[in-house]
Structure formats: structure tokens, C-alpha cells
mmCIF file of the N, C-alpha and C atoms, coordinates in Angstrom:
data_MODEL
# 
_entry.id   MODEL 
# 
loop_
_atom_site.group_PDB 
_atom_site.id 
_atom_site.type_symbol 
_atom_site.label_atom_id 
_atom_site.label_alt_id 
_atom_site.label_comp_id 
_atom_site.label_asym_id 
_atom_site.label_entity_id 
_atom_site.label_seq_id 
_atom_site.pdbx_PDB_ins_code 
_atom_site.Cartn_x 
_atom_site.Cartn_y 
_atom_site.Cartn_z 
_atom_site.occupancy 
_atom_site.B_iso_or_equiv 
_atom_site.pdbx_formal_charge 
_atom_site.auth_seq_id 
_atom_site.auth_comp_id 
_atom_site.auth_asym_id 
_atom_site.auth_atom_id 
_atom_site.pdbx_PDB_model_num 
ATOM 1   N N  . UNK A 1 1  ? 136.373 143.051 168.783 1.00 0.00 ? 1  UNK A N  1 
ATOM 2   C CA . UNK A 1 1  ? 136.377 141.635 168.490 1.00 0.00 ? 1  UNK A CA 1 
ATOM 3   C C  . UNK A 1 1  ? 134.961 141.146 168.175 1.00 0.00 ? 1  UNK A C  1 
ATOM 4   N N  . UNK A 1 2  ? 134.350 141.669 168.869 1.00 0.00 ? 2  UNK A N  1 
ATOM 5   C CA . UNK A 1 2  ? 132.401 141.062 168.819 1.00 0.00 ? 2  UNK A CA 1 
ATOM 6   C C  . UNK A 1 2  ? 131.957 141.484 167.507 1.00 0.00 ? 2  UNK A C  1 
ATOM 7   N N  . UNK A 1 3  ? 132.573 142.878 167.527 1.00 0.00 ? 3  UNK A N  1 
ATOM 8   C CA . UNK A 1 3  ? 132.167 143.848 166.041 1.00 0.00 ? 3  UNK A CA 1 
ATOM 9   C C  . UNK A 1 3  ? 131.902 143.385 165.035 1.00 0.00 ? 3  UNK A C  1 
ATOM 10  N N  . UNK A 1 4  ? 133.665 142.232 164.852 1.00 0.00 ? 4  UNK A N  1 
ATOM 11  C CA . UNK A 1 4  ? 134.251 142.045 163.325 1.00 0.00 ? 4  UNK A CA 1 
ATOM 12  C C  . UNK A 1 4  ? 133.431 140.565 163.263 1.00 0.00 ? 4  UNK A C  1 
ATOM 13  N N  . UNK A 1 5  ? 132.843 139.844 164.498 1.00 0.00 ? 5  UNK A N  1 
ATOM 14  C CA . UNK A 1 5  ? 132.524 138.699 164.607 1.00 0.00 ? 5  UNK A CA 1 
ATOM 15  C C  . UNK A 1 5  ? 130.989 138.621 163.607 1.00 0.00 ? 5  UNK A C  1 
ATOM 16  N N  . UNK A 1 6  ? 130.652 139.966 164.624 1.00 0.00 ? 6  UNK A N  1 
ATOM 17  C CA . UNK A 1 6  ? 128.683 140.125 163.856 1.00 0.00 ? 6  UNK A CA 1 
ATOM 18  C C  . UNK A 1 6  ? 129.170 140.356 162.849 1.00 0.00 ? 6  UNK A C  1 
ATOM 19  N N  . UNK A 1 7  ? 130.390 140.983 162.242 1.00 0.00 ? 7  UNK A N  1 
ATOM 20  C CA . UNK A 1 7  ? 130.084 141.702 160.760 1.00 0.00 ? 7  UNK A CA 1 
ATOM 21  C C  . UNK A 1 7  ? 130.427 140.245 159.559 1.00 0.00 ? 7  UNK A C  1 
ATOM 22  N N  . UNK A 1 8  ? 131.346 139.549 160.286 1.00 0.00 ? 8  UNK A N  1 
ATOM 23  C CA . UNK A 1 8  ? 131.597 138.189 159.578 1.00 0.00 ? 8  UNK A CA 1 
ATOM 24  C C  . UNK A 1 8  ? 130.218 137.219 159.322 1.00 0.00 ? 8  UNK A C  1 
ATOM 25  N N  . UNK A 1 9  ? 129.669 137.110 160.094 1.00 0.00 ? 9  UNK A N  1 
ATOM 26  C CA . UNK A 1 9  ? 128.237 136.633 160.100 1.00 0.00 ? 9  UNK A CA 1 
ATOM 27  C C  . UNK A 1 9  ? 127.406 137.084 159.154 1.00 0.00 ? 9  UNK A C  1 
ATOM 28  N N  . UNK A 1 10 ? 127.280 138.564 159.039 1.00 0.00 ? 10 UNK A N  1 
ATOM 29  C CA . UNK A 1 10 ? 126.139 139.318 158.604 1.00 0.00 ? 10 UNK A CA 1 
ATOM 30  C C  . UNK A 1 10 ? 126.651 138.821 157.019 1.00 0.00 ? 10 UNK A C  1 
ATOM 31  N N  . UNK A 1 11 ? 128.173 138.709 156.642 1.00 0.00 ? 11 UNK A N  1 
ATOM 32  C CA . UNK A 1 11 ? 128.545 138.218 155.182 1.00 0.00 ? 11 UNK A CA 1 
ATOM 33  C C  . UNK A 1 11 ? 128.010 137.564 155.120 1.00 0.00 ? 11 UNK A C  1 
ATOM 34  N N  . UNK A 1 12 ? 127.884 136.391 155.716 1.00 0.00 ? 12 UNK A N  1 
ATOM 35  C CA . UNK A 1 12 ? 127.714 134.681 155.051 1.00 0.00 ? 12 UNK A CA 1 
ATOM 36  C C  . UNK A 1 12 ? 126.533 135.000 155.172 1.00 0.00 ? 12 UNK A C  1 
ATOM 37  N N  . UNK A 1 13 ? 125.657 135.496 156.153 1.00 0.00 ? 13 UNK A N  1 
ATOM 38  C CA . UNK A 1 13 ? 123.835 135.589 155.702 1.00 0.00 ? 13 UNK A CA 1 
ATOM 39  C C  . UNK A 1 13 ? 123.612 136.001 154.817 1.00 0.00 ? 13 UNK A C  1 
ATOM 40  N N  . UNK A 1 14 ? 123.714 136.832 154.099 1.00 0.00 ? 14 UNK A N  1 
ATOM 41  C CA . UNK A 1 14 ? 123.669 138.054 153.112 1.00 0.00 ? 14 UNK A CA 1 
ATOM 42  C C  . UNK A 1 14 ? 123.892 136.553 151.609 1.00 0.00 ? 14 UNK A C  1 
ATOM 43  N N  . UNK A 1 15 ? 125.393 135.303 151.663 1.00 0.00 ? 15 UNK A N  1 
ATOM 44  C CA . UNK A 1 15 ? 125.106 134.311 150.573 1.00 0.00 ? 15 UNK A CA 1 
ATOM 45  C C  . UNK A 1 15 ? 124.100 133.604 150.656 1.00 0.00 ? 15 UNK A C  1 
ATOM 46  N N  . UNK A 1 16 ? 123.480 133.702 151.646 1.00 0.00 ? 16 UNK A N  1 
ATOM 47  C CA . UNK A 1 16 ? 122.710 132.466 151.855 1.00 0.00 ? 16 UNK A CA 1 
ATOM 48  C C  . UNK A 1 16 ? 121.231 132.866 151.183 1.00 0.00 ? 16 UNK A C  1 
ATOM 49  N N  . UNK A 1 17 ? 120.536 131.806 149.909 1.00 0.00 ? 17 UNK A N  1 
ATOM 50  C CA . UNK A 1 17 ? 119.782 132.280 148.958 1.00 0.00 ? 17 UNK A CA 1 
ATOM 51  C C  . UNK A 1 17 ? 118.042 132.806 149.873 1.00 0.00 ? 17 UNK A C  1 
ATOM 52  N N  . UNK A 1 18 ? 117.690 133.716 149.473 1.00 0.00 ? 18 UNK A N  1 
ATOM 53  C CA . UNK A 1 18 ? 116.305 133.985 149.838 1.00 0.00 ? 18 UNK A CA 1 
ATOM 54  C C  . UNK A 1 18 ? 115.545 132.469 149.316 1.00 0.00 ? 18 UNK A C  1 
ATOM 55  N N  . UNK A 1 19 ? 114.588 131.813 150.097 1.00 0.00 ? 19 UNK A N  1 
ATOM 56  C CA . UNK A 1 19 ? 113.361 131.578 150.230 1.00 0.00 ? 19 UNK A CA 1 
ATOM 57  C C  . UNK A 1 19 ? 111.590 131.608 150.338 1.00 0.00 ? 19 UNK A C  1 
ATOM 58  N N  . UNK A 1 20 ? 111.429 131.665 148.746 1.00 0.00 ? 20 UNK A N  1 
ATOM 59  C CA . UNK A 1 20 ? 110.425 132.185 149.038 1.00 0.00 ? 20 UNK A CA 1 
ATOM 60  C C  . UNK A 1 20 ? 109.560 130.612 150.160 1.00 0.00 ? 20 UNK A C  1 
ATOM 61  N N  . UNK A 1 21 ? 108.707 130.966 151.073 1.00 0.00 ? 21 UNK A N  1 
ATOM 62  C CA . UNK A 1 21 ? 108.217 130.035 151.844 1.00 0.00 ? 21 UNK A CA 1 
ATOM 63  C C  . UNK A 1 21 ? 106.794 129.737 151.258 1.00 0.00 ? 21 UNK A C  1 
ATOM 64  N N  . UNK A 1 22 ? 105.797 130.618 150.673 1.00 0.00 ? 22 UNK A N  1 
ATOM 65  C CA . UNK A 1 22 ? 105.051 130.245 150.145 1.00 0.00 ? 22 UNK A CA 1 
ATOM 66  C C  . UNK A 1 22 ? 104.935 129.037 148.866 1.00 0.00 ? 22 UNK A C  1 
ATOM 67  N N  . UNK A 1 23 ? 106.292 128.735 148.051 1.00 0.00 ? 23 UNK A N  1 
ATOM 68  C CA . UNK A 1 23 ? 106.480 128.124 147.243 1.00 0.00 ? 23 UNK A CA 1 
ATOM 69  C C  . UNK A 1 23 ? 106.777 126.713 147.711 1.00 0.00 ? 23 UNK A C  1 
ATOM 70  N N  . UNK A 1 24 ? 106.684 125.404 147.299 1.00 0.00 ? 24 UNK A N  1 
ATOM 71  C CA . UNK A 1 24 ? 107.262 124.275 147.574 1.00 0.00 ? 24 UNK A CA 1 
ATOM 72  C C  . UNK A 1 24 ? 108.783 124.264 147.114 1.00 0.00 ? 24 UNK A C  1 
ATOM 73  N N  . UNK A 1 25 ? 109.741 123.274 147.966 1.00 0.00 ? 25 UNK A N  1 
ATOM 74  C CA . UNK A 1 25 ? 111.195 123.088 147.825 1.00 0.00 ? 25 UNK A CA 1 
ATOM 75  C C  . UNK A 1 25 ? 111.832 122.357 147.659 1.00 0.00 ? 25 UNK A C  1 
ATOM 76  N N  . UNK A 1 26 ? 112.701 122.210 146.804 1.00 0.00 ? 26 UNK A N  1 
ATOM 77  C CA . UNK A 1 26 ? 113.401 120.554 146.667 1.00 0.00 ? 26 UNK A CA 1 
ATOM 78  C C  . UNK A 1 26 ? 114.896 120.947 146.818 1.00 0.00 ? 26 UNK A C  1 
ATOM 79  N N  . UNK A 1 27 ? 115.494 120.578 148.008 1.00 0.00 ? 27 UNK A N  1 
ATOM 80  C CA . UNK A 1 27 ? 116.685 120.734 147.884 1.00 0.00 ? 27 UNK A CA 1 
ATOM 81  C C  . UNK A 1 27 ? 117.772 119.509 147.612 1.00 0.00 ? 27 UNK A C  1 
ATOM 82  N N  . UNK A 1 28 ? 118.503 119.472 146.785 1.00 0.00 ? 28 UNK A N  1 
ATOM 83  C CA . UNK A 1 28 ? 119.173 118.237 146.396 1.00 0.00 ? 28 UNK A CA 1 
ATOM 84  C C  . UNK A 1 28 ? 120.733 118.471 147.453 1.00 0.00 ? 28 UNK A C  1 
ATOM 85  N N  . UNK A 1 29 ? 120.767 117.013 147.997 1.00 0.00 ? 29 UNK A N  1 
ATOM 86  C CA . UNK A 1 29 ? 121.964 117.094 148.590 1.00 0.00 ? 29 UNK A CA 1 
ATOM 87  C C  . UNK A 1 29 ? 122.241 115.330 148.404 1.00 0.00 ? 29 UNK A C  1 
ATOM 88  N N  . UNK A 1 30 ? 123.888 115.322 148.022 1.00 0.00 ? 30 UNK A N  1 
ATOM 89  C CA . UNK A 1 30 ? 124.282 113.726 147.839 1.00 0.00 ? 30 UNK A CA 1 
ATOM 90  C C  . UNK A 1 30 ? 125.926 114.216 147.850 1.00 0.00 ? 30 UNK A C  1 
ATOM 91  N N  . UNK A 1 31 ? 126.365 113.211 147.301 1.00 0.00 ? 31 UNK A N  1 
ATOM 92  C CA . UNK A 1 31 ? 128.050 112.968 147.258 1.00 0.00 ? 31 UNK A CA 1 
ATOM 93  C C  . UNK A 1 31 ? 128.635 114.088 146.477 1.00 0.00 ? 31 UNK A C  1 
ATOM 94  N N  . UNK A 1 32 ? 129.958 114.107 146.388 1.00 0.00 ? 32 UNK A N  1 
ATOM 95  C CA . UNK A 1 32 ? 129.946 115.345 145.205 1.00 0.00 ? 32 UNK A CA 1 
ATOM 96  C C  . UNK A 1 32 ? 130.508 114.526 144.052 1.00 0.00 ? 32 UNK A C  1 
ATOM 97  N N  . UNK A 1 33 ? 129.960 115.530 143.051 1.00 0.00 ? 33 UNK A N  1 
ATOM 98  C CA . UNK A 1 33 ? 130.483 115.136 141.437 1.00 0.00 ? 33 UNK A CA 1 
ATOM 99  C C  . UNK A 1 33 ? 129.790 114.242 141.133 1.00 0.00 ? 33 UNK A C  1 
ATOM 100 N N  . UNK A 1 34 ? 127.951 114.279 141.788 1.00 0.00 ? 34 UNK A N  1 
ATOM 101 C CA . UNK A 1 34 ? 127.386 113.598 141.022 1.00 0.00 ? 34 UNK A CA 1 
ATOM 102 C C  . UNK A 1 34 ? 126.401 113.873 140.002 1.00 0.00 ? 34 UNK A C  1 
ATOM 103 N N  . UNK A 1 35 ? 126.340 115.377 140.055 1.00 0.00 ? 35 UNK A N  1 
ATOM 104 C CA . UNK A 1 35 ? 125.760 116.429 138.798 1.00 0.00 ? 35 UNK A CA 1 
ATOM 105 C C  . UNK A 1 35 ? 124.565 116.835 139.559 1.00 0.00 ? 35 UNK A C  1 
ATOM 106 N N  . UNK A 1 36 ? 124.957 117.370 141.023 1.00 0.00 ? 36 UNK A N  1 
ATOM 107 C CA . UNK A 1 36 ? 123.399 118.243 141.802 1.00 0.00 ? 36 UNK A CA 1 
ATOM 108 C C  . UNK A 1 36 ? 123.526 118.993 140.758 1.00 0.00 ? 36 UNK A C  1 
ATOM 109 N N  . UNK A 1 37 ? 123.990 120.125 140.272 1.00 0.00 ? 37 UNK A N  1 
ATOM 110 C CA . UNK A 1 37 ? 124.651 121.462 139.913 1.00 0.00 ? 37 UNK A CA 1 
ATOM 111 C C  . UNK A 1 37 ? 123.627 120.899 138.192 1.00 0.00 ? 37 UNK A C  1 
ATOM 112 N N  . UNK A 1 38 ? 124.281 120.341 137.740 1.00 0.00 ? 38 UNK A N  1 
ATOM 113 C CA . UNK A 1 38 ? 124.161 119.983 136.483 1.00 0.00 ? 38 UNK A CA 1 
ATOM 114 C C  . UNK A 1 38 ? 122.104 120.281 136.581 1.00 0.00 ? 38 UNK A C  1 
ATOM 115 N N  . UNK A 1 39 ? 121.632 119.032 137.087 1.00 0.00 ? 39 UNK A N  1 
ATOM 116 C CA . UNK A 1 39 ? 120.328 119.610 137.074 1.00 0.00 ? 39 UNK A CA 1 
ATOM 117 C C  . UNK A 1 39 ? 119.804 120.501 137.824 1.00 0.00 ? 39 UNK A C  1 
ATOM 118 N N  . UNK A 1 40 ? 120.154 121.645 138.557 1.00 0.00 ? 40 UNK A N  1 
ATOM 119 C CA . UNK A 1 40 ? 119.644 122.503 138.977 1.00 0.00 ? 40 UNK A CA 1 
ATOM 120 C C  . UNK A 1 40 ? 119.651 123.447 137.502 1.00 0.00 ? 40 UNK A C  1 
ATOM 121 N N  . UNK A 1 41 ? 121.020 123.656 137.022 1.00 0.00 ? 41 UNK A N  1 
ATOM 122 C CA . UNK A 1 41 ? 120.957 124.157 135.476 1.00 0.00 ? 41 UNK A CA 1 
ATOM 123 C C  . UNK A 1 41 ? 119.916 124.109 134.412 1.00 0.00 ? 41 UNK A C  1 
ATOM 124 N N  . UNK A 1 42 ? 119.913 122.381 134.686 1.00 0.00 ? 42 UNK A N  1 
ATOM 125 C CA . UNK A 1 42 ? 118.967 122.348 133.600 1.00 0.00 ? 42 UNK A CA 1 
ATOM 126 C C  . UNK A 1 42 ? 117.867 122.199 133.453 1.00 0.00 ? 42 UNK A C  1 
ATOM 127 N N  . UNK A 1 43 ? 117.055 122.350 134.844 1.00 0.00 ? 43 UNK A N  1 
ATOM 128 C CA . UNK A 1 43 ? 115.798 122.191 134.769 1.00 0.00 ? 43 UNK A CA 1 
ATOM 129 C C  . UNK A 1 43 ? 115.515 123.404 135.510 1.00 0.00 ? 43 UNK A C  1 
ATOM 130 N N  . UNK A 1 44 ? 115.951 124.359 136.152 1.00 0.00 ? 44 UNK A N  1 
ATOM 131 C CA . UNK A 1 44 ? 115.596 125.807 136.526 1.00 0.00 ? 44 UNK A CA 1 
ATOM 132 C C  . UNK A 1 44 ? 116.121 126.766 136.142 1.00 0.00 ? 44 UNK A C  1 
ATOM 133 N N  . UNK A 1 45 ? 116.241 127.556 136.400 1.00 0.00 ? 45 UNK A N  1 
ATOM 134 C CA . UNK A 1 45 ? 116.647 129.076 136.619 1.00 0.00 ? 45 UNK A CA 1 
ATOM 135 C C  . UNK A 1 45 ? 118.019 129.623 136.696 1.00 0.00 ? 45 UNK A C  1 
ATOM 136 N N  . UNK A 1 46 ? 118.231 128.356 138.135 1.00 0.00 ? 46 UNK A N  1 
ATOM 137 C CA . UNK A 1 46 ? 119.557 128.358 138.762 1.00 0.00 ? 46 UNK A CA 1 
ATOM 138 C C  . UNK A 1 46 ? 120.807 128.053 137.882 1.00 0.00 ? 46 UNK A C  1 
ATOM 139 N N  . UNK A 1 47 ? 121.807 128.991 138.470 1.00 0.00 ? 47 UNK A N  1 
ATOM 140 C CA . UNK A 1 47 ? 123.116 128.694 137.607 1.00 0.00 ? 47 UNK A CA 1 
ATOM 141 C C  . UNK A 1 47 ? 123.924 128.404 138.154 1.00 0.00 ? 47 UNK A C  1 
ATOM 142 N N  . UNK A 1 48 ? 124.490 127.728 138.948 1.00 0.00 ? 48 UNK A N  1 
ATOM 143 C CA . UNK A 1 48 ? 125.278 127.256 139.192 1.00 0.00 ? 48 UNK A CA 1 
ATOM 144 C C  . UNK A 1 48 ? 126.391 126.938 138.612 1.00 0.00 ? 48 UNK A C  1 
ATOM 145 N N  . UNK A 1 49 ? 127.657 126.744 138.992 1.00 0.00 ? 49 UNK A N  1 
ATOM 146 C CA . UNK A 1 49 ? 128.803 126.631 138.621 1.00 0.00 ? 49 UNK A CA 1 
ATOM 147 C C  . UNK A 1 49 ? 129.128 124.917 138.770 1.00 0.00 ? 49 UNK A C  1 
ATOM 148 N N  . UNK A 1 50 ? 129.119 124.662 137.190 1.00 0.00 ? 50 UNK A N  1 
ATOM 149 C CA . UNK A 1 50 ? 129.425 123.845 136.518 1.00 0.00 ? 50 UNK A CA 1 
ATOM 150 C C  . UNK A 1 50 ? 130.846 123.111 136.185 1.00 0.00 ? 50 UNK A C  1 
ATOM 151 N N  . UNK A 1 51 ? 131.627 121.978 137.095 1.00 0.00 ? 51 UNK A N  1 
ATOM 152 C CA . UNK A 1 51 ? 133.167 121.560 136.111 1.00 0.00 ? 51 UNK A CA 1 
ATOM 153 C C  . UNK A 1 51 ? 133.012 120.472 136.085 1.00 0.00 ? 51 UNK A C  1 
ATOM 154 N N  . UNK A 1 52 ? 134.236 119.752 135.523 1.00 0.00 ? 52 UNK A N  1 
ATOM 155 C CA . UNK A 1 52 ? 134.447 118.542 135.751 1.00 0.00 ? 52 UNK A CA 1 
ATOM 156 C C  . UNK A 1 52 ? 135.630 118.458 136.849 1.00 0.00 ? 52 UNK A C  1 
ATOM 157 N N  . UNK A 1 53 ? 135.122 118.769 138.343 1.00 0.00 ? 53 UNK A N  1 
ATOM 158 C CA . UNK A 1 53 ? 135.801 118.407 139.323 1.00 0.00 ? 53 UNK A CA 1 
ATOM 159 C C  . UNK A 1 53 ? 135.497 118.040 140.421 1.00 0.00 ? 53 UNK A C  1 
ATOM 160 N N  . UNK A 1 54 ? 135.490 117.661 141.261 1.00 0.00 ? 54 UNK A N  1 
ATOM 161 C CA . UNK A 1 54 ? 134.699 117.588 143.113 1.00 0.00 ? 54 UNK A CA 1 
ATOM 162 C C  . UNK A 1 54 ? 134.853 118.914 143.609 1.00 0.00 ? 54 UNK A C  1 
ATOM 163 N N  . UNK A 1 55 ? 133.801 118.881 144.421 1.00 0.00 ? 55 UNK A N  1 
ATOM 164 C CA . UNK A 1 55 ? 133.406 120.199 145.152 1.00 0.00 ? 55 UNK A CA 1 
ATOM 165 C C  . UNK A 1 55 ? 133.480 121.321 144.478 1.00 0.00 ? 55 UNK A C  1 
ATOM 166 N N  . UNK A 1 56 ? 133.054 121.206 143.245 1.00 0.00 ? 56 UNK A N  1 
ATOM 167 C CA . UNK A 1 56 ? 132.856 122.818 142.589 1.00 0.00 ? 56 UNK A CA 1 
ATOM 168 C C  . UNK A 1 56 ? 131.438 123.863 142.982 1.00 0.00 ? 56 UNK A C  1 
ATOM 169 N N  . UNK A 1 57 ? 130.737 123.092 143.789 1.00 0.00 ? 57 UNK A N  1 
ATOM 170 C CA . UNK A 1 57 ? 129.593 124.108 144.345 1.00 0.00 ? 57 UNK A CA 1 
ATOM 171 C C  . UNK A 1 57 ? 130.304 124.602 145.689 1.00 0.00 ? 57 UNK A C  1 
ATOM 172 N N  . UNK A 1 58 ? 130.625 125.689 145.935 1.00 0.00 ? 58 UNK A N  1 
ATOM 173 C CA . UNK A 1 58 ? 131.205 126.408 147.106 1.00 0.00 ? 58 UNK A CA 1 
ATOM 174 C C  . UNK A 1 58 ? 129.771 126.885 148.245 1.00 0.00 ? 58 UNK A C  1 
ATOM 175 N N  . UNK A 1 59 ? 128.821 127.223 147.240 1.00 0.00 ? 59 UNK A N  1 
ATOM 176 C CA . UNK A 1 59 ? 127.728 127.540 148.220 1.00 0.00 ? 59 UNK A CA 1 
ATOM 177 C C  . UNK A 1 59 ? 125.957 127.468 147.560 1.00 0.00 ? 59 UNK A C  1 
ATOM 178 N N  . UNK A 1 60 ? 125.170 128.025 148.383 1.00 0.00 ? 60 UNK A N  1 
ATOM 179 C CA . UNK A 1 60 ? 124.205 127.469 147.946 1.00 0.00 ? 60 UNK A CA 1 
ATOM 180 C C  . UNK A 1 60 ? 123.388 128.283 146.699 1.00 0.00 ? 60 UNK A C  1 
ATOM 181 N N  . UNK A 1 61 ? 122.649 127.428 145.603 1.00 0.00 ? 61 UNK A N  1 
ATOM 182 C CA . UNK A 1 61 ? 122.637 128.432 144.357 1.00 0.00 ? 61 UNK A CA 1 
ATOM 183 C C  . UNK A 1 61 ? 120.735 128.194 144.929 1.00 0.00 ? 61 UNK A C  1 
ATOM 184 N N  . UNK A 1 62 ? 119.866 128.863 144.182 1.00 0.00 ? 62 UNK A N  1 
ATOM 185 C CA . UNK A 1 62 ? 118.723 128.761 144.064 1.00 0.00 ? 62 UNK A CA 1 
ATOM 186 C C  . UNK A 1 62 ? 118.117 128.750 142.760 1.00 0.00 ? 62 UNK A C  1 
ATOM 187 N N  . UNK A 1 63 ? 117.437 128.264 142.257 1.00 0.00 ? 63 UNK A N  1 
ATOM 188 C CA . UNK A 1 63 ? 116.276 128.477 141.245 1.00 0.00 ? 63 UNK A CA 1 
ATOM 189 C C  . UNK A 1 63 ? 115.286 128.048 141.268 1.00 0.00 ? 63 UNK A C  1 
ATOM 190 N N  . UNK A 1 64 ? 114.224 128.654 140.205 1.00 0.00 ? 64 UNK A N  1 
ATOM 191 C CA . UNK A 1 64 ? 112.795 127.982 139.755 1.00 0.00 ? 64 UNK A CA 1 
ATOM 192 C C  . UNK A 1 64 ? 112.708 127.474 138.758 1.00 0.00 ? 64 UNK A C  1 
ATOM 193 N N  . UNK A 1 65 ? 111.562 126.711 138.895 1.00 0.00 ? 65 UNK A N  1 
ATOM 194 C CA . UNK A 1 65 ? 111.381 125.715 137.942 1.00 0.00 ? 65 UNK A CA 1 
ATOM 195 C C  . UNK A 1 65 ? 109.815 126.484 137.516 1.00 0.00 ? 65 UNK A C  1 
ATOM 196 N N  . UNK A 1 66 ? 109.658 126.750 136.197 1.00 0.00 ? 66 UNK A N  1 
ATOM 197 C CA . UNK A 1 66 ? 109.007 127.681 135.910 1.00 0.00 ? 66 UNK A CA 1 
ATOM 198 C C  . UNK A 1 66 ? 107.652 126.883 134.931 1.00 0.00 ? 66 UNK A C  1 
ATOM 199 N N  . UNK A 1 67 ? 106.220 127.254 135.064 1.00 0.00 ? 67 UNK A N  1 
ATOM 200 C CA . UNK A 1 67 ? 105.489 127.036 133.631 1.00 0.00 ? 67 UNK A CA 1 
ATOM 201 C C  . UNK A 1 67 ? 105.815 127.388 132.548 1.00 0.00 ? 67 UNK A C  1 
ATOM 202 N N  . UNK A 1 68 ? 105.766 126.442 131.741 1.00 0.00 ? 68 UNK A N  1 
ATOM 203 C CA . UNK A 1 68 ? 106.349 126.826 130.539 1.00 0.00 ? 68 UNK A CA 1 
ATOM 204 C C  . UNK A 1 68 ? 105.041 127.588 130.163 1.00 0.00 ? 68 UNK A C  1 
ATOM 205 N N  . UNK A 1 69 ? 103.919 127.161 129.887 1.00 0.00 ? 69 UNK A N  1 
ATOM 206 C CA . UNK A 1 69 ? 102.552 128.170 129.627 1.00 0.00 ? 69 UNK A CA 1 
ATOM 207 C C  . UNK A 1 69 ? 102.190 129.452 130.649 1.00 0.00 ? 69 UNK A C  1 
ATOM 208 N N  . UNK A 1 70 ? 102.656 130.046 131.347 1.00 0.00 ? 70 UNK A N  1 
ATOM 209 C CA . UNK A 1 70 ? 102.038 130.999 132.066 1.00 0.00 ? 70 UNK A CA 1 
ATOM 210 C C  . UNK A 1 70 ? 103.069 131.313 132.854 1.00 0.00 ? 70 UNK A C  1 
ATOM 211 N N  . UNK A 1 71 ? 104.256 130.946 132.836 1.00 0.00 ? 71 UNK A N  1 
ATOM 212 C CA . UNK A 1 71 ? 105.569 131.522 133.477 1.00 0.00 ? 71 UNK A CA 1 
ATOM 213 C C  . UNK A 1 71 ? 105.379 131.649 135.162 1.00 0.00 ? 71 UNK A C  1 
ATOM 214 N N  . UNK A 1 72 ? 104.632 131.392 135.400 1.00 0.00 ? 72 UNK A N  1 
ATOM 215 C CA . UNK A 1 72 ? 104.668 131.368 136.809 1.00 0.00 ? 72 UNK A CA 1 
ATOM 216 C C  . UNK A 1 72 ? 105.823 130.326 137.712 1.00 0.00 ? 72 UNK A C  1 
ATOM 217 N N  . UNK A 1 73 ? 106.051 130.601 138.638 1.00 0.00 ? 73 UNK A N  1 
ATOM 218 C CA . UNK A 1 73 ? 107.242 129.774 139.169 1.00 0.00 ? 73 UNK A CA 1 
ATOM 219 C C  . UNK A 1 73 ? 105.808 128.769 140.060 1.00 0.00 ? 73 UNK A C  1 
ATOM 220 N N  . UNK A 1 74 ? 106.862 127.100 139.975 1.00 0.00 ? 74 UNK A N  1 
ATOM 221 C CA . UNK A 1 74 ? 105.929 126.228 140.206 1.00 0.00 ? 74 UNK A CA 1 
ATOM 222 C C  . UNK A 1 74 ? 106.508 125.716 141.482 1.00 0.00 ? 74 UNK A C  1 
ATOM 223 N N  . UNK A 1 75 ? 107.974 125.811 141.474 1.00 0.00 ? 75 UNK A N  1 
ATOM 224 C CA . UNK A 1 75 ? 109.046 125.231 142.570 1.00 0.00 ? 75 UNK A CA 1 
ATOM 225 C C  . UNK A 1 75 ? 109.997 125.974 142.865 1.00 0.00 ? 75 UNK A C  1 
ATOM 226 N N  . UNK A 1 76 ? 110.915 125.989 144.071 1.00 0.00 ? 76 UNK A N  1 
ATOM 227 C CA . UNK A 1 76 ? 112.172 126.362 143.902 1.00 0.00 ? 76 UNK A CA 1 
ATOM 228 C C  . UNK A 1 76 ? 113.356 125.382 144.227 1.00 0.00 ? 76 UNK A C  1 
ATOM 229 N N  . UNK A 1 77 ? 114.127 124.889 143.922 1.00 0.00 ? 77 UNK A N  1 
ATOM 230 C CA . UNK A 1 77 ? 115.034 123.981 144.261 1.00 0.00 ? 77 UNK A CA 1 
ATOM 231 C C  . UNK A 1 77 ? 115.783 124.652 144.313 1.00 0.00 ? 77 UNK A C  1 
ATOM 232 N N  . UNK A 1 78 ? 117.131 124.090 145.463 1.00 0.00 ? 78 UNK A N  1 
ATOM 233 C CA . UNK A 1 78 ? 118.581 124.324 145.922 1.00 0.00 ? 78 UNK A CA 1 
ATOM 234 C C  . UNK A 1 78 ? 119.601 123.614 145.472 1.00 0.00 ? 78 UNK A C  1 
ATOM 235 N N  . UNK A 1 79 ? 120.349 124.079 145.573 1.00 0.00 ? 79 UNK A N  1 
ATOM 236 C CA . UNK A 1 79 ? 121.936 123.298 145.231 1.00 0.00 ? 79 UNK A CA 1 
ATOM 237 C C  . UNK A 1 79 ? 123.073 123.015 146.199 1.00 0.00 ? 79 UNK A C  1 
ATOM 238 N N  . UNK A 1 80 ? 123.316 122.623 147.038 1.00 0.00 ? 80 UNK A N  1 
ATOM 239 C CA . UNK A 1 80 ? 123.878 122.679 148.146 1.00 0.00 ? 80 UNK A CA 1 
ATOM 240 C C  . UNK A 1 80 ? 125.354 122.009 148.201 1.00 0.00 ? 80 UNK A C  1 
ATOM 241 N N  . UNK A 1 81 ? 126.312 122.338 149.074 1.00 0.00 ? 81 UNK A N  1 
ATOM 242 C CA . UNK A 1 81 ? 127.873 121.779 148.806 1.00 0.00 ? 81 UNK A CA 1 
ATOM 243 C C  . UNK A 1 81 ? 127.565 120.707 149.489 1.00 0.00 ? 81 UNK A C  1 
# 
């Protein structure tokens, strides 16, 4: 029972996006279906899953927001349900 408990756990850690900590973070969280998702798309990295419905983010996405001159990552923002 304890086994299947840690091993259920160890799943959901395993979605949960790396952080880099050295970087600054913006995580967006509000109502749903008000387009977090939409600009995480369009201003990073992150891809997120995109509809026209409520609660279409199931979990958390990550990206960077990148220099456009020197490609270096400047931020990372989240996407959160």
C-alpha cells in the first residue's frame, strides 16, 4: 500500500516543470479561459495547450522568454490550472 502510494507521488513529481532558480519567474495564475495559456505561447517557449474551453490547462507548462539578439533565456514563466 505505502509502495503504490510513493510510486503515485514520484508520477506527479516527475509533471511538475523543472525550475531553473537562478533565472527570474513569472507565474501567471487567474480565472480560467482568460488566455494564461494563450500568452505563455506567445511570448515564450512554452506550449501549452490551447482551446476554446474552461480548464484546458490540466497542468503546469513552463517556458522562456528568450533575447531575441543573443538567445539567451531572460525569464521563465509558468502556466498554471
Amino acid at each position: 500500500w505505502l509502495c503504490d502510494q510513493l510510486l503515485d507521488m514520484g508520477k506527479e513529481l516527475r509533471a511538475v516543470p523543472m525550475l531553473d532558480r537562478d533565472l527570474e519567474t513569472v507565474v501567471l495564475v487567474g480565472s480560467p479561459n482568460v488566455g494564461k495559456s494563450s500568452i505563455v505561447r506567445s511570448i515564450s517557449t512554452g506550449l501549452p495547450e490551447v482551446n476554446n474551453y474552461p480548464f484546458t490547462t490540466r497542468g503546469m507548462t513552463l517556458g522562456h522568454i528568450m533575447d531575441d539578439d543573443s538567445e539567451e533565456r531572460i525569464c521563465q514563466i509558468m502556466d498554471t490550472p
